[in-house]
C-alpha positions in Angstrom: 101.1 176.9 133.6 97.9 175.5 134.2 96.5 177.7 132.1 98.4 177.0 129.3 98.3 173.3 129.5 94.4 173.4 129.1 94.9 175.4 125.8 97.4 172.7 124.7 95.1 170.3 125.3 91.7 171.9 123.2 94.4 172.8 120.3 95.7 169.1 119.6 91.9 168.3 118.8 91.0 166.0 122.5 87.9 166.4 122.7 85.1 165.5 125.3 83.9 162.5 123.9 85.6 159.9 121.8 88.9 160.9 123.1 88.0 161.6 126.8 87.2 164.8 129.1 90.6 165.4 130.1 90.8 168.8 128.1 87.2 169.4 129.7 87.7 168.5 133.2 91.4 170.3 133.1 89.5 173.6 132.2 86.1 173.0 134.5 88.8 172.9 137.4 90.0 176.2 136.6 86.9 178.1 136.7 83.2 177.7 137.6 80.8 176.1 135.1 77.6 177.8 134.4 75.6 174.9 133.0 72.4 176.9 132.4 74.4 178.6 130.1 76.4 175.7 128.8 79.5 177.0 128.9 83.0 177.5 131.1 82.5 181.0 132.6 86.0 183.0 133.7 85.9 185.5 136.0 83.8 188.5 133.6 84.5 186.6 130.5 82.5 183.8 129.2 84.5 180.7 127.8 82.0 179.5 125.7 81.9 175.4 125.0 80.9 176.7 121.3 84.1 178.2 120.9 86.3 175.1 122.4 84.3 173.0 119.6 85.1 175.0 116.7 88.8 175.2 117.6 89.0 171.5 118.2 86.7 171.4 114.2 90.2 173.1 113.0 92.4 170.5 114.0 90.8 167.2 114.1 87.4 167.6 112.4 86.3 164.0 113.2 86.7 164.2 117.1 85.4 167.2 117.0 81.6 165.9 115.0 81.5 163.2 118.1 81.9 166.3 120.8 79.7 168.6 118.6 76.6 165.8 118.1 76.3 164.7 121.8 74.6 166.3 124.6 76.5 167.9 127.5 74.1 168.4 130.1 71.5 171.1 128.4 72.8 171.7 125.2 70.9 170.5 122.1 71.8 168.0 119.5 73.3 169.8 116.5 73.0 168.7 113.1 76.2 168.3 110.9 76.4 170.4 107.6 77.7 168.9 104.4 81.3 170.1 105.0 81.9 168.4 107.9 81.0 165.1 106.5 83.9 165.9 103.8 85.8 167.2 106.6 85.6 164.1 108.6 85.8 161.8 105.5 89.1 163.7 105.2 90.5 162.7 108.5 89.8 159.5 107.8 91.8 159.1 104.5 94.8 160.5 107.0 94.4 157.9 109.2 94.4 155.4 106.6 97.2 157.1 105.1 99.5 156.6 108.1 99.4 152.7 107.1 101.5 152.9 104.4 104.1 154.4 106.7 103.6 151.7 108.7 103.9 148.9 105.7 107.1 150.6 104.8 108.4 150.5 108.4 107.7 146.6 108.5 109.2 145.8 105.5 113.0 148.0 106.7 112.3 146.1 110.0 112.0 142.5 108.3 114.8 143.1 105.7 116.8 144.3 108.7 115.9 140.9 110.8 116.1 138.8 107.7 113.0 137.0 107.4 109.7 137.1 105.0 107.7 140.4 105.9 104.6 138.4 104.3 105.1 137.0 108.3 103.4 140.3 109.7 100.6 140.5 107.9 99.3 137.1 109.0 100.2 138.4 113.1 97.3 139.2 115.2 97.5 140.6 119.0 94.9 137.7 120.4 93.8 134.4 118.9 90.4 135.7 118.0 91.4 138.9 116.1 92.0 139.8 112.5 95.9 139.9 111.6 97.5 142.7 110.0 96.1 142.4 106.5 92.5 142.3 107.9 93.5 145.2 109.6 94.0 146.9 106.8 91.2 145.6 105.2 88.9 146.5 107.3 90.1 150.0 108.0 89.5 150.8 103.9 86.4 149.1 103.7 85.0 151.6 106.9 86.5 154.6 104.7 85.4 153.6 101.1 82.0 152.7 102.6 81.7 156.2 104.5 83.0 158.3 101.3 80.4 156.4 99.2 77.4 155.9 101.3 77.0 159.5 102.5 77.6 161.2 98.9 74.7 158.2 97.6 76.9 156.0 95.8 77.8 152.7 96.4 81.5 151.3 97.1 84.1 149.5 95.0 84.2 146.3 95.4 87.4 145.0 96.5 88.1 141.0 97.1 90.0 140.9 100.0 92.0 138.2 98.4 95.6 140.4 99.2 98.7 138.6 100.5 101.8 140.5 99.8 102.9 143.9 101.1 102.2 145.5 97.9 98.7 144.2 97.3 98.1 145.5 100.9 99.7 149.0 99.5 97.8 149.0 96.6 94.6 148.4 98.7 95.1 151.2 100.8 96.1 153.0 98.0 93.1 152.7 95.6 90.6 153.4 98.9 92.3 156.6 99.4 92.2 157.5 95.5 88.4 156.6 96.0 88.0 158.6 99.1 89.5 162.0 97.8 88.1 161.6 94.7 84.5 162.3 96.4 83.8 166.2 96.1 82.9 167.9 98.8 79.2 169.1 97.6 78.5 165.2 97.1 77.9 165.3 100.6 75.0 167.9 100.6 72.8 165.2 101.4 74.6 162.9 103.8 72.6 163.3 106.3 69.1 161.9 105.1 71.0 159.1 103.8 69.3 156.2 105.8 72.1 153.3 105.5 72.2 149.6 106.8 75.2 147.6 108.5 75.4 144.3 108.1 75.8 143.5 112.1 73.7 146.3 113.3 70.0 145.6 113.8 68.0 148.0 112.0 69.1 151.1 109.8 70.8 154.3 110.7 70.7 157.5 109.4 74.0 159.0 107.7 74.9 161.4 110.8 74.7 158.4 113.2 76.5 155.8 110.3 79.3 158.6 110.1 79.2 159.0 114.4 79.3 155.7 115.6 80.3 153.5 112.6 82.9 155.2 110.0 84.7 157.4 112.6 85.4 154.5 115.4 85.8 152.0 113.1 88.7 153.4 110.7 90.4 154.3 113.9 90.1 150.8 115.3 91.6 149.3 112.5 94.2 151.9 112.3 95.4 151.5 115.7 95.1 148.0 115.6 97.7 147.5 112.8 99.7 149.9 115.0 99.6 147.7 117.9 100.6 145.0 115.4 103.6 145.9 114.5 104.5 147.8 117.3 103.8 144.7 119.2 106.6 142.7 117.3 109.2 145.0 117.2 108.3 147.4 114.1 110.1 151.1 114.8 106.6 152.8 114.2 105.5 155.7 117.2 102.8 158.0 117.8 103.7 160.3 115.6 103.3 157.6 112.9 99.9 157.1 113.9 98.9 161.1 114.0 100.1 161.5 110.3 100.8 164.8 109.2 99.9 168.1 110.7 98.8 171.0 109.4 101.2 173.5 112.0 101.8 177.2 111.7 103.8 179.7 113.4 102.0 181.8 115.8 
């Protein structure tokens, strides 16, 4: 059972950082950890934390570049390859995506209740946070920014100046058109793109703007809108904020 568990845990993508070290600690608890060698070692055979990582890159590329680029005890940084910055920029155009699930779940839950649904976009969780609609905002802006600075373009402009559930729609909308329309060898050289942040001192390099800005970020946002509606009543769940995925039989 235990056993089993553990695997459940490295196939849903949880990975040792960004997530947390449950999956990790589940299987270090199980059998002895050879740290010279980096890995999980069972019995004769050699559970190698390689082969955890690129399972985990299957499922849920972008939790997988944060376990992948950070150093667990010994092991040495390694350097992300141009399809895992489409890969990740792909996981994030899903986790936009799962707003407009939310958006339509907002307005069935206002019609329902019978007032404005313009209401929700202007709630916030605490005084000094963005409402709904900056949410949203902001979680396209992180996406359309990563999609364009790492393939060395520049983003579309967008005026924030949406008020109505369809202008928020059409927002998300037009980011994720931008998003997927970015081909994947645009990347090639996303990693010596140097890119700067307006509220981070200094400049960062386009593995570190994709690690600790674009990935974090989009999710923030995401779940934030979540919390939102989920907060006021709205009908949406986890499975709402997963999005789609891509299952097989075994």
């Amino acid at each position: 059972m235990a056993s089993s568990r553990s695997n459940a845990f490295a196939h849903v993508g949880i990975g040792r950082s960004i997530v947390g070290e449950v999956a990790t600690q589940k299987l270090e608890r199980q059998v002895p950890a050879d740290r010279a060698q980096c890995g999980l070692v069972e019995s004769k055979r050699a559970v190698s934390l390689g082969n955890l990582l690129e399972s985990e890159m299957k499922v849920f590329p972008a939790y997988a570049f944060a376990v992948s680029c950070q150093s667990v005890t010994s092991r040495k940084h390694m350097s992300l390859e141009s399809p895992m910055y489409a890969q990740a920029i792909a996981q994030c155009v899903q986790a936009v995506k799962t707003m407009e699930t939310y958006l339509d779940k907002a307005e069935r839950f206002a019609n329902a209740k019978k007032f404005d649904v313009a209401v929700l976009l202007s709630t916030r969780l605490a005084p000094d946070m963005g409402g709904l609609l900056y949410q949203i905002q902001s979680a396209c802006d992180y996406l359309k920014g990563g999609a364009a600075f790492l393939s060395g373009q520049q983003p579309p402009r967008h005026e924030d100046n949406e008020q109505t559930l369809d202008e928020a729609r059409a927002r998300i909308r037009k980011t994720i058109d931008f998003a997927e329309g970015v081909a994947v060898d645009q990347y090639a050289d996303a990693a010596n793109q140097i890119v700067k942040v307006s509220w981070v001192p200094g400049k960062l390099t386009g593995e570190n703007y994709l690690l600790q800005i674009v990935i974090p970020n989009v999710y923030f946002h995401v779940a934030m809108a979540y919390a939102i509606l989920r907060t006021n009543g709205v009908d949406v769940g986890k499975l709402d904020f997963i999005g789609s995925v891509n299952a097989f039989d075994a």
